[in-house]
BALOBA-1460 file (C-alpha; in Angstrom, 3 decimals):
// residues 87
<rec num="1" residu="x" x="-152.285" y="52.082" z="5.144"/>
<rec num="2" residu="x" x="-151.126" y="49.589" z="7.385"/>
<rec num="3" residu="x" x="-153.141" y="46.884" z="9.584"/>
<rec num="4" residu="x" x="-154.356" y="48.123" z="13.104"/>
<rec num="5" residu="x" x="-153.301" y="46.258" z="15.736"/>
<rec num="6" residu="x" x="-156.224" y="45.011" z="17.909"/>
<rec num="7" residu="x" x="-156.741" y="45.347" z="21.575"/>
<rec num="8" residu="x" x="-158.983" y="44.703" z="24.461"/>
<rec num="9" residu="x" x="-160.435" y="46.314" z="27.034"/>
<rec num="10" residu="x" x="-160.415" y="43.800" z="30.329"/>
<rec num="11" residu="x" x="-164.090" y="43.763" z="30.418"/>
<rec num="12" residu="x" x="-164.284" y="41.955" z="27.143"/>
<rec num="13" residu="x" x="-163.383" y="39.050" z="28.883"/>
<rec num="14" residu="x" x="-166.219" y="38.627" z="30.694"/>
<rec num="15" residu="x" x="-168.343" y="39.388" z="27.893"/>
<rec num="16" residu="x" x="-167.220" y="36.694" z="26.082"/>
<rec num="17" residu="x" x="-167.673" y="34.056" z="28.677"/>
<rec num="18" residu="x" x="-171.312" y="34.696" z="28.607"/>
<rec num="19" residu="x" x="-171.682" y="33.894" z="24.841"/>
<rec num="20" residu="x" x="-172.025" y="30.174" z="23.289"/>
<rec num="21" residu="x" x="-168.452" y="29.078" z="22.369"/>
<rec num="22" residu="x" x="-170.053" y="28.829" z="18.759"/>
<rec num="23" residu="x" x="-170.500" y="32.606" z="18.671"/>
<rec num="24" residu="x" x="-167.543" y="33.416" z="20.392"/>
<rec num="25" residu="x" x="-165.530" y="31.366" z="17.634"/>
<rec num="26" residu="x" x="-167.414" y="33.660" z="14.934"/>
<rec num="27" residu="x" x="-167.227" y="36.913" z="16.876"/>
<rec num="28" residu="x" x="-163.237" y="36.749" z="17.106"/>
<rec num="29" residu="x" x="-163.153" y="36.037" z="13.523"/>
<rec num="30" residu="x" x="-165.176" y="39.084" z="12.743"/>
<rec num="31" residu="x" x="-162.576" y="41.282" z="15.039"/>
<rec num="32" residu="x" x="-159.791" y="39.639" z="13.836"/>
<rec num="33" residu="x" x="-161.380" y="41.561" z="10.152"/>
<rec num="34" residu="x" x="-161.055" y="44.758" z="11.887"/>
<rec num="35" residu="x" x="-157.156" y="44.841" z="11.873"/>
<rec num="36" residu="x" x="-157.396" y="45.384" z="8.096"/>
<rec num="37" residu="x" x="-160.260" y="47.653" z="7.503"/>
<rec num="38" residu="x" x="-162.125" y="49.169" z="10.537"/>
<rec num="39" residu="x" x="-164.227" y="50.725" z="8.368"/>
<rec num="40" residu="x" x="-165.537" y="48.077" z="6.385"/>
<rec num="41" residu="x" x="-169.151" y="47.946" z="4.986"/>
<rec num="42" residu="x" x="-171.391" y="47.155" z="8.146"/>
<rec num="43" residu="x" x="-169.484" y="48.854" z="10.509"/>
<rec num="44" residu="x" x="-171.600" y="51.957" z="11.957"/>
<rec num="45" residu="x" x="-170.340" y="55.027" z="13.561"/>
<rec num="46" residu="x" x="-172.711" y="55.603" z="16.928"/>
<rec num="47" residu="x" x="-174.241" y="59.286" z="17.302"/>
<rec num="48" residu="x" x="-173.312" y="61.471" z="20.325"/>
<rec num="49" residu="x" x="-169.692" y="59.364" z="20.766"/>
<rec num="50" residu="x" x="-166.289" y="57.997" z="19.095"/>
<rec num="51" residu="x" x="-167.435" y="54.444" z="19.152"/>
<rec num="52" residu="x" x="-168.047" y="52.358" z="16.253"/>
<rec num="53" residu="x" x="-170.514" y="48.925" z="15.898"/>
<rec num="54" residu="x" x="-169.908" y="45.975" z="13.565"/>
<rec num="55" residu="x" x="-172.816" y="43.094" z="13.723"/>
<rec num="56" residu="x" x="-171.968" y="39.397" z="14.091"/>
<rec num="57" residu="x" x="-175.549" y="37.630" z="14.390"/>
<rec num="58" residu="x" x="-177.250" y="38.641" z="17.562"/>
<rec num="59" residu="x" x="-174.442" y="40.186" z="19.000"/>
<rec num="60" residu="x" x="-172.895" y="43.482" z="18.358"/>
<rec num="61" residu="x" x="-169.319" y="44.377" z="18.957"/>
<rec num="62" residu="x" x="-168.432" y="48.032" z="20.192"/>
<rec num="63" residu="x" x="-165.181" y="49.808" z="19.737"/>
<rec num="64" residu="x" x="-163.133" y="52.751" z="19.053"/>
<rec num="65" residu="x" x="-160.595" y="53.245" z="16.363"/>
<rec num="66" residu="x" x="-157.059" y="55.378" z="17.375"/>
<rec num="67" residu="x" x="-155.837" y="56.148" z="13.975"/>
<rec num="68" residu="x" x="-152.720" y="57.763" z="15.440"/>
<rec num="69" residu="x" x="-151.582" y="54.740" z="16.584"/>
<rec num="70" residu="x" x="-153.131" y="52.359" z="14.292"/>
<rec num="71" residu="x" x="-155.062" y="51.044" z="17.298"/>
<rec num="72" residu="x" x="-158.400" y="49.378" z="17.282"/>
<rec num="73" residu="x" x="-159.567" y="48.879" z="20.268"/>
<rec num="74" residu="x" x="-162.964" y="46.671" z="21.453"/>
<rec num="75" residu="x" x="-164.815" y="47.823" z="24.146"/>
<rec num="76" residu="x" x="-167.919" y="45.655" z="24.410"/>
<rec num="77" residu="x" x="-169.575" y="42.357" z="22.874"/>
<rec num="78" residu="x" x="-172.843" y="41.613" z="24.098"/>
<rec num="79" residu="x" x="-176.258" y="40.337" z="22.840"/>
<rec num="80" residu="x" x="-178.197" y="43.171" z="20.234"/>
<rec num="81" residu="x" x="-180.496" y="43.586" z="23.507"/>
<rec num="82" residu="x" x="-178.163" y="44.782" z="25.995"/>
<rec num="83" residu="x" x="-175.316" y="46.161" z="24.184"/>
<rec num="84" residu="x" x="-176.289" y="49.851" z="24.546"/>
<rec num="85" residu="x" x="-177.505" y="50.068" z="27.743"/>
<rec num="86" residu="x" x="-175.536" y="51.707" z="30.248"/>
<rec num="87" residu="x" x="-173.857" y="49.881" z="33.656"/>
């Protein structure tokens, strides 16, 4: 299997620009993981929807995996307390 290319939805963005540049440096590193195995240990798939969940400290990062394509693509990073709630 080959690596998955990562994307981003625009949102992410913004996300990102609320979270301490310390985190943020940690949080891209733990994406950046995702290209070779979106399906490593500690990722989680959410009930009810496609969407998967890997942890990095207080924050979560949400996102959805197009095997077709060889696409992961991240949806949402936010704190643990706000991730799932809906806007």
């Amino acid at each position: 299997m080959g690596n998955y290319k990562i994307t981003f939805k625009k949102s992410v963005v913004k996300d990102l620009k609320s979270v301490p540049k310390s985190d943020v440096i940690k949080i891209i590193s733990k994406i950046d993981s995702l290209a070779e195995d979106p399906r490593r240990v500690g990722a989680i798939k959410l009930s009810g929807n496609e969407l998967y969940r890997v942890r990095q400290g207080l924050y979560r990062i949400l996102y959805k995996i197009k095997d077709r394509e060889l696409v992961v693509l991240v949806i949402k990073v936010s704190h643990r307390s706000d991730v799932y709630k809906r806007t």
